[in-house]
C-alpha beads as a LAMMPS data file, in Angstrom:
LAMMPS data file: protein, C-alpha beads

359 atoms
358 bonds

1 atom types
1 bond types

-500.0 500.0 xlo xhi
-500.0 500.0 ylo yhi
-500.0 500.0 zlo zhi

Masses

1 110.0

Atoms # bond

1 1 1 2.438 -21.565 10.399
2 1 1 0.208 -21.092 13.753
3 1 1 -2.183 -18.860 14.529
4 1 1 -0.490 -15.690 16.980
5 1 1 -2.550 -14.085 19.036
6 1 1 -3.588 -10.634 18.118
7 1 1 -1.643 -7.292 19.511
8 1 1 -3.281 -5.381 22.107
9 1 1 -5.381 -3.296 19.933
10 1 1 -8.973 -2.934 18.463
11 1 1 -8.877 -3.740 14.910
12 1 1 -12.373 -2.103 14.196
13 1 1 -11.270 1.009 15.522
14 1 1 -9.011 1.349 12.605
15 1 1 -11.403 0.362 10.373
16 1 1 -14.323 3.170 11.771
17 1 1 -11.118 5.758 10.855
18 1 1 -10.424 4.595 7.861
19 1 1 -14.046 4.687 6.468
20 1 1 -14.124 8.568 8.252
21 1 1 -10.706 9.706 6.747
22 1 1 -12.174 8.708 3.294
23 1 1 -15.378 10.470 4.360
24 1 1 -13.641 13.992 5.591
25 1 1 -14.482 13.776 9.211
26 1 1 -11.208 14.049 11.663
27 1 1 -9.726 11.117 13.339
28 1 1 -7.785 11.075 16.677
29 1 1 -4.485 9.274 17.196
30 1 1 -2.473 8.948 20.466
31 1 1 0.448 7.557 21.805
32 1 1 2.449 7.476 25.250
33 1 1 3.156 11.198 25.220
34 1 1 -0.213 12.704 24.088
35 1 1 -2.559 12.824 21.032
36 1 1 -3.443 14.500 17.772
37 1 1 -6.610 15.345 16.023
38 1 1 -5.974 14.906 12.356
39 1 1 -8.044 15.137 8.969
40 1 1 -7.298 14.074 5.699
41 1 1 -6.204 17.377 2.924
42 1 1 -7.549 15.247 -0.062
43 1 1 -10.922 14.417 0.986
44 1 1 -11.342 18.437 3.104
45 1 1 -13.734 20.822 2.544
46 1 1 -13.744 24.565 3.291
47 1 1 -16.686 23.878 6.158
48 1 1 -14.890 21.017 7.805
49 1 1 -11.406 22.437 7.686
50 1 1 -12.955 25.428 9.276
51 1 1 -14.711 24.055 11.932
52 1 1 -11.155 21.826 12.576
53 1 1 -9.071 24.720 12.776
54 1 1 -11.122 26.647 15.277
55 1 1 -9.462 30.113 16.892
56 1 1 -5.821 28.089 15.900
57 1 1 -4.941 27.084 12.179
58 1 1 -4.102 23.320 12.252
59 1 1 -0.266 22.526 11.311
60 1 1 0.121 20.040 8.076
61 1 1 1.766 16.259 8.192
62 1 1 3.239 14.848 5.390
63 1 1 6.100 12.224 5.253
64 1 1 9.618 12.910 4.441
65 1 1 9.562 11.694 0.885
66 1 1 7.576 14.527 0.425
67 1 1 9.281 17.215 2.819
68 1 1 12.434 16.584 0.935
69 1 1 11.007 18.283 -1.953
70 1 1 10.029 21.344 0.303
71 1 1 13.561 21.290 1.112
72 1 1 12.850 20.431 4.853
73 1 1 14.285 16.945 5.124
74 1 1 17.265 15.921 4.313
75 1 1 18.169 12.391 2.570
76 1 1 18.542 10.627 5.776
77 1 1 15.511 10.936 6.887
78 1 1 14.034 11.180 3.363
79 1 1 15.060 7.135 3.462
80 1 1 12.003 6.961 5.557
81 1 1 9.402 8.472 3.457
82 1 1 6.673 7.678 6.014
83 1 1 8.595 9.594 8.764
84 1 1 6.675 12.426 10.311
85 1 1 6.924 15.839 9.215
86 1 1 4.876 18.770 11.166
87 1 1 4.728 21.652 8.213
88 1 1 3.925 25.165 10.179
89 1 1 1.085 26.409 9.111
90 1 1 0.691 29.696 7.798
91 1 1 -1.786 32.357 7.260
92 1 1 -1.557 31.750 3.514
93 1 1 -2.140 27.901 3.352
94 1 1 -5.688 27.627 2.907
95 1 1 -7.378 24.711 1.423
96 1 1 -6.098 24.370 -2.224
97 1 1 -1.984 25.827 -1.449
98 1 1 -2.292 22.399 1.356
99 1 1 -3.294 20.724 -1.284
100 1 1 -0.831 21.984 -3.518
101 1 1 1.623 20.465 -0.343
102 1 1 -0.201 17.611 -0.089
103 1 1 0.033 16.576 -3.769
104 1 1 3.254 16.611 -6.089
105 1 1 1.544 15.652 -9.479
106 1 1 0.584 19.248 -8.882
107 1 1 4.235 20.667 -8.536
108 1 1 4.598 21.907 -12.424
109 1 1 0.574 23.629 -12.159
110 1 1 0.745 25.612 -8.913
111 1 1 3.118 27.828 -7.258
112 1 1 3.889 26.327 -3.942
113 1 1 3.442 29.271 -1.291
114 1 1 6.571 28.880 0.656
115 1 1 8.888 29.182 2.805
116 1 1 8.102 26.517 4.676
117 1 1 8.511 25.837 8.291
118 1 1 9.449 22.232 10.043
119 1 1 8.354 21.780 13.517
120 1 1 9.197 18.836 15.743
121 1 1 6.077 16.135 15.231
122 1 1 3.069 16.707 17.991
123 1 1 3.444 13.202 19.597
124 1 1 5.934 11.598 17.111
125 1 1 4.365 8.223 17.382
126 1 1 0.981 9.186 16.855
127 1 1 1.797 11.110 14.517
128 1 1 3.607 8.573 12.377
129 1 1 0.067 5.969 13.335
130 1 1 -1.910 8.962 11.929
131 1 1 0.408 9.068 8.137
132 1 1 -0.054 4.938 8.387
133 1 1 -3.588 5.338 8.764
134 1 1 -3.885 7.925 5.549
135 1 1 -2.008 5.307 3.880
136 1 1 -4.590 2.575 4.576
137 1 1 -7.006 4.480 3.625
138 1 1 -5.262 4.922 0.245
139 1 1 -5.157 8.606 0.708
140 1 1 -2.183 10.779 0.438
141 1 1 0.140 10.675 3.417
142 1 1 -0.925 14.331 3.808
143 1 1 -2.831 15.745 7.240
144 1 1 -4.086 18.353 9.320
145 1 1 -2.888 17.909 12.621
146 1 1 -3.595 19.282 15.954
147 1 1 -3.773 18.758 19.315
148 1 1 -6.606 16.282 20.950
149 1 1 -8.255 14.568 23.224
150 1 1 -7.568 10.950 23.918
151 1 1 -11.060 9.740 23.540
152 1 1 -11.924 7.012 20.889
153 1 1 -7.564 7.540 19.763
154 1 1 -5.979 5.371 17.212
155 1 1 -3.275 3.288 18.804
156 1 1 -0.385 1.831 17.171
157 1 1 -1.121 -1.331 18.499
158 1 1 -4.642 -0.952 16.710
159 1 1 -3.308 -0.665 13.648
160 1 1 -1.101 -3.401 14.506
161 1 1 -4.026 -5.566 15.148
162 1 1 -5.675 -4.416 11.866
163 1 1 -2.860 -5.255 10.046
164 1 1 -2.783 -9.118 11.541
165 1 1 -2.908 -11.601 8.600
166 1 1 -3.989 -14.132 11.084
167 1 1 -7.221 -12.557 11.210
168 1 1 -8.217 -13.512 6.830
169 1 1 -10.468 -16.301 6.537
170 1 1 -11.987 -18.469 4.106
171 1 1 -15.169 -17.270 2.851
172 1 1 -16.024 -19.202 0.123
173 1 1 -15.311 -21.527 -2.751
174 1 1 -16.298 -22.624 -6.243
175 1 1 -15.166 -24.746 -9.263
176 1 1 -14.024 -21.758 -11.975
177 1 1 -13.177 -23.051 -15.594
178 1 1 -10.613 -20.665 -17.056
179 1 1 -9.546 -19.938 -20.375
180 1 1 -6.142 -21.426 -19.147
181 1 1 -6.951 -24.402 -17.770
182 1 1 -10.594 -26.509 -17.560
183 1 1 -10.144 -27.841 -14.072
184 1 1 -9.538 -25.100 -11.691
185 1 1 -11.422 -24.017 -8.373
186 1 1 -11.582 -19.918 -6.775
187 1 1 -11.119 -19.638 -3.233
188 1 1 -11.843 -16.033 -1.723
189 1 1 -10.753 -15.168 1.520
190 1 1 -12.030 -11.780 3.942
191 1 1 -10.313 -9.926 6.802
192 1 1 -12.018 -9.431 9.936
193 1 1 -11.514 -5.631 9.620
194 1 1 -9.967 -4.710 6.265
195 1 1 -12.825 -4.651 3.454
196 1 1 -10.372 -6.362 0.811
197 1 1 -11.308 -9.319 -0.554
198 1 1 -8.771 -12.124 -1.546
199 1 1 -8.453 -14.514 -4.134
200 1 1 -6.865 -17.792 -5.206
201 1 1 -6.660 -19.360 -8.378
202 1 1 -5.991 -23.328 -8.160
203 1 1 -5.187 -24.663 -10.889
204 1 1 -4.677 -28.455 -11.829
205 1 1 -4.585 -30.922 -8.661
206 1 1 -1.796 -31.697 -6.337
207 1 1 0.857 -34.083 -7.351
208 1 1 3.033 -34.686 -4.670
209 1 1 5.226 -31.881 -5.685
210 1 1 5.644 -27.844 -3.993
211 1 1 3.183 -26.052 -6.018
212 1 1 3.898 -23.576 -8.968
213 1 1 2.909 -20.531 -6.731
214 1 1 2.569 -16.551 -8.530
215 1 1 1.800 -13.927 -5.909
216 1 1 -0.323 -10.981 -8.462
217 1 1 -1.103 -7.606 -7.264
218 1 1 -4.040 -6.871 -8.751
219 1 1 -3.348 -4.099 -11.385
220 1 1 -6.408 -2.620 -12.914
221 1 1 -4.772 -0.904 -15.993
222 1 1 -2.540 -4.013 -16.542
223 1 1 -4.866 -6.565 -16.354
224 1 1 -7.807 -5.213 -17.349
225 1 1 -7.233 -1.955 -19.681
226 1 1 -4.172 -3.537 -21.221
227 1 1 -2.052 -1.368 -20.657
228 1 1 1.583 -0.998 -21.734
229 1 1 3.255 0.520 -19.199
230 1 1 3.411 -2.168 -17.349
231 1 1 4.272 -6.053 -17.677
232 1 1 1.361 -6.949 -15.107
233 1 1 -1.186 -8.518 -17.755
234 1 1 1.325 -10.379 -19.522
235 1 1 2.473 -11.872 -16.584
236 1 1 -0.851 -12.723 -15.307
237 1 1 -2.005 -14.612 -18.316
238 1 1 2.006 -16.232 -18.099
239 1 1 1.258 -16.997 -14.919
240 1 1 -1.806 -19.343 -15.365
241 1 1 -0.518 -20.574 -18.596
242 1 1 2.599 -22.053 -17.006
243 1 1 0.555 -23.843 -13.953
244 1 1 -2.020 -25.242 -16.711
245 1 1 1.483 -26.954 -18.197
246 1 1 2.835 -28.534 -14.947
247 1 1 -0.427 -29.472 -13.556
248 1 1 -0.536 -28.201 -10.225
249 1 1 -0.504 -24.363 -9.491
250 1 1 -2.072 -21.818 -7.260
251 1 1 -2.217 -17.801 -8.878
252 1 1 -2.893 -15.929 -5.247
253 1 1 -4.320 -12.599 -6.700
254 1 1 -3.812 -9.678 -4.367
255 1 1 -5.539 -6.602 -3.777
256 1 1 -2.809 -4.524 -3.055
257 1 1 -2.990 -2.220 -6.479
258 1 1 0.330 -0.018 -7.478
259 1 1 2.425 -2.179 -4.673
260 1 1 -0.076 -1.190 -2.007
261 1 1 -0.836 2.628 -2.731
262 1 1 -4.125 2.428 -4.050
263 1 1 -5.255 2.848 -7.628
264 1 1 -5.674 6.548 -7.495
265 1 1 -2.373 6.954 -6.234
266 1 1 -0.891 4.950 -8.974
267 1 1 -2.873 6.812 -11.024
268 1 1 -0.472 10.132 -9.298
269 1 1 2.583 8.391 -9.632
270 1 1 1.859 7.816 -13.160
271 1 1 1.229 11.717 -13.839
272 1 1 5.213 12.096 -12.263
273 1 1 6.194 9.347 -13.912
274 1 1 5.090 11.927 -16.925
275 1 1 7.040 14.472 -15.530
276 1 1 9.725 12.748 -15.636
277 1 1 10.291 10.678 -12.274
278 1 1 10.468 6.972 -12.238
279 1 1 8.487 4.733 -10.533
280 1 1 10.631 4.700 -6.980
281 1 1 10.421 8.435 -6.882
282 1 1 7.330 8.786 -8.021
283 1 1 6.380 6.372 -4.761
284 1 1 8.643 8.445 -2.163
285 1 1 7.788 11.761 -3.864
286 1 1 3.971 10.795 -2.849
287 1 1 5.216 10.238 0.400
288 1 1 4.786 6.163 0.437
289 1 1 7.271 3.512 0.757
290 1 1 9.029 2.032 -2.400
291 1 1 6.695 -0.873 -1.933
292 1 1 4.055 -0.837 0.651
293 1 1 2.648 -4.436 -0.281
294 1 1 2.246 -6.846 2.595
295 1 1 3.489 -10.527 1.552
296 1 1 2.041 -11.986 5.296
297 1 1 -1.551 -12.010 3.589
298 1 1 -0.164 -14.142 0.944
299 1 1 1.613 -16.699 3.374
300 1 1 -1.723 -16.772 5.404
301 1 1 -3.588 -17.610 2.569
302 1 1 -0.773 -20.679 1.519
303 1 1 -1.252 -21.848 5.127
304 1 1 -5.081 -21.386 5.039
305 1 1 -4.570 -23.832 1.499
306 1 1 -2.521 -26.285 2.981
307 1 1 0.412 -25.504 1.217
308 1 1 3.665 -24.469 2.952
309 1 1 6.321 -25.632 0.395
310 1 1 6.282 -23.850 -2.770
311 1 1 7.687 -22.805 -5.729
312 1 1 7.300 -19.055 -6.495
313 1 1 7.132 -18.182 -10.314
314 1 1 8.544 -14.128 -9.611
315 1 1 11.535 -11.783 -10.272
316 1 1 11.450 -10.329 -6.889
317 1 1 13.654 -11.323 -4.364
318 1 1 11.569 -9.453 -1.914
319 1 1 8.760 -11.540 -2.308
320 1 1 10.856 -14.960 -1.210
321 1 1 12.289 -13.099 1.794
322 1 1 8.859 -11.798 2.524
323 1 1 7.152 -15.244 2.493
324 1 1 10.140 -17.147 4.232
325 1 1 9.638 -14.562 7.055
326 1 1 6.307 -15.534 7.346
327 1 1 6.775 -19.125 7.507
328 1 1 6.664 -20.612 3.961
329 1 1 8.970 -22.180 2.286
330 1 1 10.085 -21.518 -0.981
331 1 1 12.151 -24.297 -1.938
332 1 1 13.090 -22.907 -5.589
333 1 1 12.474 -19.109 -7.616
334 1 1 11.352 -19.357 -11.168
335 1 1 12.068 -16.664 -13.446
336 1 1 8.869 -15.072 -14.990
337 1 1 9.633 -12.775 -17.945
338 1 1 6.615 -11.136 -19.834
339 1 1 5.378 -8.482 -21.710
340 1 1 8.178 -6.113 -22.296
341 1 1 7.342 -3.346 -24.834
342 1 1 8.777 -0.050 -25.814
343 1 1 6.445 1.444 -23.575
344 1 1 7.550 0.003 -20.261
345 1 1 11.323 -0.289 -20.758
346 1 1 12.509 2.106 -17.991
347 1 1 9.745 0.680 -15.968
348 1 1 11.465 -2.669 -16.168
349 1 1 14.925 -0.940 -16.256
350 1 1 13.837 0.883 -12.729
351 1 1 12.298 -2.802 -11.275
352 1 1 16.195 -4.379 -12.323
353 1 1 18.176 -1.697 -11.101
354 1 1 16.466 0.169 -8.450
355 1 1 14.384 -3.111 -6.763
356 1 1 16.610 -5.640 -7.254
357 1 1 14.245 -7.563 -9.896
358 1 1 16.301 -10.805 -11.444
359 1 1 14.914 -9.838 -15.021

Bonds

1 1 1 2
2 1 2 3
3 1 3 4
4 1 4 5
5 1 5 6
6 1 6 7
7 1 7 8
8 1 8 9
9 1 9 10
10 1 10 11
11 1 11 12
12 1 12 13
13 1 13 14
14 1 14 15
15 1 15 16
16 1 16 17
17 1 17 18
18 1 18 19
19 1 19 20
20 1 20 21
21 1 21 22
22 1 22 23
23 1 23 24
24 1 24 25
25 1 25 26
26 1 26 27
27 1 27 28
28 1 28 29
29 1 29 30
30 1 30 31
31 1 31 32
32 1 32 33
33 1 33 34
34 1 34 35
35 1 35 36
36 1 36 37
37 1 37 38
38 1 38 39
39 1 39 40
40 1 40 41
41 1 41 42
42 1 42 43
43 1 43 44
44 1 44 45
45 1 45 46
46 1 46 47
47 1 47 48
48 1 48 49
49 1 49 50
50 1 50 51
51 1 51 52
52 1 52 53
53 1 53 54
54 1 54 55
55 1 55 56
56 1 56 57
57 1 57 58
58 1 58 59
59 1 59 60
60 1 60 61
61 1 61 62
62 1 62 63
63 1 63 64
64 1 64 65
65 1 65 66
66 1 66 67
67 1 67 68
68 1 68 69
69 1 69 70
70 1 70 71
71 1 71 72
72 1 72 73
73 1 73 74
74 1 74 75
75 1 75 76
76 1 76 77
77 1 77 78
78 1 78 79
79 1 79 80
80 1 80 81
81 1 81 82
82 1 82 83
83 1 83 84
84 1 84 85
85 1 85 86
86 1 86 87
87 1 87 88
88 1 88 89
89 1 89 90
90 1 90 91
91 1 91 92
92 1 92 93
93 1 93 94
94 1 94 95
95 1 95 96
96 1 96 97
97 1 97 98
98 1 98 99
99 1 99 100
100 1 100 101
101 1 101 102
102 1 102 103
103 1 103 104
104 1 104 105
105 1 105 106
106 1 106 107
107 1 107 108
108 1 108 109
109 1 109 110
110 1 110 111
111 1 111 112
112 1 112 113
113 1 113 114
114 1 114 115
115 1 115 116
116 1 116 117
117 1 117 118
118 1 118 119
119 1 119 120
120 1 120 121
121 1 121 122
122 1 122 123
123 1 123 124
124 1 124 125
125 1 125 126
126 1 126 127
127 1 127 128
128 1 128 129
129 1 129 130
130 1 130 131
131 1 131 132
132 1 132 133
133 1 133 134
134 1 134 135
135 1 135 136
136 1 136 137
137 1 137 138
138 1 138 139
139 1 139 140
140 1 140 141
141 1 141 142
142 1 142 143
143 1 143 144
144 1 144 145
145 1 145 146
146 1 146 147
147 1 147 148
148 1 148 149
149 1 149 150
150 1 150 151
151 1 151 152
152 1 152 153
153 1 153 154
154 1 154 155
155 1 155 156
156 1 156 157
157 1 157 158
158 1 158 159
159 1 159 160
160 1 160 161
161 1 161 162
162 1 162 163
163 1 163 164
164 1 164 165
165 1 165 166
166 1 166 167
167 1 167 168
168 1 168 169
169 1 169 170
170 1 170 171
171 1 171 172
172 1 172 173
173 1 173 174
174 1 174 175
175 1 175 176
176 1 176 177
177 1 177 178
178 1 178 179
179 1 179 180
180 1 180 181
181 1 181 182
182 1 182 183
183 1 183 184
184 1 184 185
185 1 185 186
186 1 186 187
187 1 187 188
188 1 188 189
189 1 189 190
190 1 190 191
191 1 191 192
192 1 192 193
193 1 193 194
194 1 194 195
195 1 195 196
196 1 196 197
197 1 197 198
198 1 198 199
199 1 199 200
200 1 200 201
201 1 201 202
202 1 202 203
203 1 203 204
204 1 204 205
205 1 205 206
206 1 206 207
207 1 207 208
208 1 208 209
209 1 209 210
210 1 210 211
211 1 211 212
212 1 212 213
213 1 213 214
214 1 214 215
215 1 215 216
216 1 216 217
217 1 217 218
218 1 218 219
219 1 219 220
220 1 220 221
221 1 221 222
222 1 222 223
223 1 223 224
224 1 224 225
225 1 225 226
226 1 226 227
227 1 227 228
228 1 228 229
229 1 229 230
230 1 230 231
231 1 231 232
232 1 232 233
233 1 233 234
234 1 234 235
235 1 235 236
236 1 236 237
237 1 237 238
238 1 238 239
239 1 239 240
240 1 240 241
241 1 241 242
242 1 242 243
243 1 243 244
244 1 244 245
245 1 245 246
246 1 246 247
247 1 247 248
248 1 248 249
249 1 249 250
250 1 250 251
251 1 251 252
252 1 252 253
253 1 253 254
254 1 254 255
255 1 255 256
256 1 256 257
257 1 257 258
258 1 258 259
259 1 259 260
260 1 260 261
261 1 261 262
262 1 262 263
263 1 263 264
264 1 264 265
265 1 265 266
266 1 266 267
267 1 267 268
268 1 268 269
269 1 269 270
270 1 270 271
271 1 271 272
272 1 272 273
273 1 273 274
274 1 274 275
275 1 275 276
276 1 276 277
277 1 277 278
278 1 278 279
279 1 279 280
280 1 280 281
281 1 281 282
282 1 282 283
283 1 283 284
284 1 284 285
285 1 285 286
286 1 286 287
287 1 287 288
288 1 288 289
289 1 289 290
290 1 290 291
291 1 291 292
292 1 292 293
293 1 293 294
294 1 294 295
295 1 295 296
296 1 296 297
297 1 297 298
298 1 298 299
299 1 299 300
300 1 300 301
301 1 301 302
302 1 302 303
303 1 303 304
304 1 304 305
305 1 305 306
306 1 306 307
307 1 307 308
308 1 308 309
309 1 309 310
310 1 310 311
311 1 311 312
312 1 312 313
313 1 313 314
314 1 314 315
315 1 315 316
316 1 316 317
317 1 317 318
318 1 318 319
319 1 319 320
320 1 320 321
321 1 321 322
322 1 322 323
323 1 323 324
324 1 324 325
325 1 325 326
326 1 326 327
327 1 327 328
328 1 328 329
329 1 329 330
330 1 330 331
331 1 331 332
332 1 332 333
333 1 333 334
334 1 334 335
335 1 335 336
336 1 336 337
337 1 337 338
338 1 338 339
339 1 339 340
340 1 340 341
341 1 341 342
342 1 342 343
343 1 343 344
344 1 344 345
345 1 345 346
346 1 346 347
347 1 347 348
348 1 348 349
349 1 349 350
350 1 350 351
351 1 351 352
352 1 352 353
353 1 353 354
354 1 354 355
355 1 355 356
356 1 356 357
357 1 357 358
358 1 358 359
């Protein structure tokens, strides 16, 4: 792999919005035709949202996983849950009925106060860089929007350039002995702009052979709390167990939590997954992608290692295709079952038949 050069965009741009979504404050995003002012219905207040609506109520954006639900997409464009939809705002939808829209773990508690409106999208393209944005932000894909000024606008090229896996980095080193295997080193890497930090696991020494390579999302309740209903610890600890055996492994440990939504939201999709929904539609019904992971960080750090011919311990055909696009080459899959239980059966059922897993 070689170094591209970045899009036309300011990567710290995003990063400023990201940090003010997650504070409250509104963010502007722009595109050829115009630009909206947006703020984030999960981290509002009464004050803020008052001062953003000023003499006009501001019009809500969600994605059309979740406007199908409202009944105001239809599957088509459901298939693209992070498509723009404008909701018209009405006198009703104060602060805690948009967050009632916003938010569909709360479907079964409170009354949604329809009927609601669609409007074409203010600025379609901004307005589908705005739900992006939410989404790196782990917030719900789930705005305020207005018009705005174009002053200090989010472009999509600068969330182009934010998203740029060219731009991680080595930051440091160390020798790590692990409960797995004795001889193993850490290797963190850090994005110019994004905030999360990287890891690698080598294990063992090179041989001469592709390495035994896992790609792990980090999963908080999995591989920390235990929990059963997933397979994520299991595999984790398989993982490193299997690399100790042949000798020469590398565990690249991601942090892109619940396939890139964020814990809290996988903390959401778990309350529908309660209710009944399993994990795809629990995803689209939040108004996120089936997966939102991004497997270019995980080539960039194989490049950044050296290592550009691999064998990938995984049951996800997406992640081959997803590191072949990116330049590595995975020159055989090994199957990695672990950890099934009676508590994460569909889950596993739903990863086979709905994600193409090879369980």
């Amino acid at each position: 792999m070689s170094d591209a050069p970045l899009p036309d965009g300011d990567s710290r741009k995003v990063a400023r919005a990201i940090d003010a979504l997650r504070r409250g404050w509104p963010v502007t995003c722009e595109d050829e035709s115009g630009a909206v002012r947006i703020l984030a219905i999960e981290t509002a207040d009464a004050e803020t949202l008052a001062r953003f609506d000023d003499e006009t109520p501001a019009d809500i954006l969600i994605g059309a996983g979740r406007a199908e639900t409202l009944k105001l997409a239809n599957q088509l464009e459901a298939a693209t849950p992070g498509a723009p939809v404008r909701v018209r705002r009405e006198r009703w939808h104060d602060l805690p009925a948009a967050i009632a829209i916003a938010d569909p773990a709360f479907d079964l508690q409170t009354p949604l106060k329809g009927p609601f409106r669609a409007l074409p999208p203010l600025h379609a393209h901004a307005s589908a860089a705005a739900l992006k944005l939410a989404r790196l932000a782990n917030l719900l894909p789930a705005l305020f929007v207005a018009e705005g000024p174009s002053e200090q606008a989010i472009t999509p090229a600068d969330i182009a350039a934010y998203d740029d896996p060219h731009e991680l980095k080595i930051a440091a080193r160390a020798r790590l002995p692990v409960a797995a295997a004795e001889q193993a080193e850490i290797v963190a890497f850090r994005h110019s702009a994004d905030a999360a930090e990287h890891v690698a696991l080598l294990i063992g020494a090179p041989n001469g052979n592709p390495p035994l390579v896992r790609l792990h999302s980090e999963c908080l309740t999995g591989d920390v709390l235990a929990s059963l209903k997933c397979d994520c610890g299991p595999q984790l600890q398989g993982a490193m167990a299997a690399m100790a055996q042949e000798g020469w492994g590398i565990l690249l440990y991601l942090r892109q939590e619940g396939r890139g939504i964020g814990l809290v939201n996988k903390l959401r999709a778990y309350a529908l997954q309660d209710q009944g929904f399993d994990t795809v539609d629990a995803n689209t019904r939040l108004g996120f992608a089936v997966d939102e992971r991004d497997f270019g960080v995980a080539a960039r750090m194989l490049d950044l290692l050296g290592q550009t011919e691999i064998r990938l311990l995984t049951n996800n055909p997406a992640k081959v295709a997803g590191l072949e696009a990116a330049g590595i080459a995975v020159r055989e899959r090994v199957a990695h079952v672990h950890g099934e239980n009676p508590h994460n059966t569909d889950y596993l059922a739903t990863k086979r038949d709905r994600t193409g897993h090879q369980l």
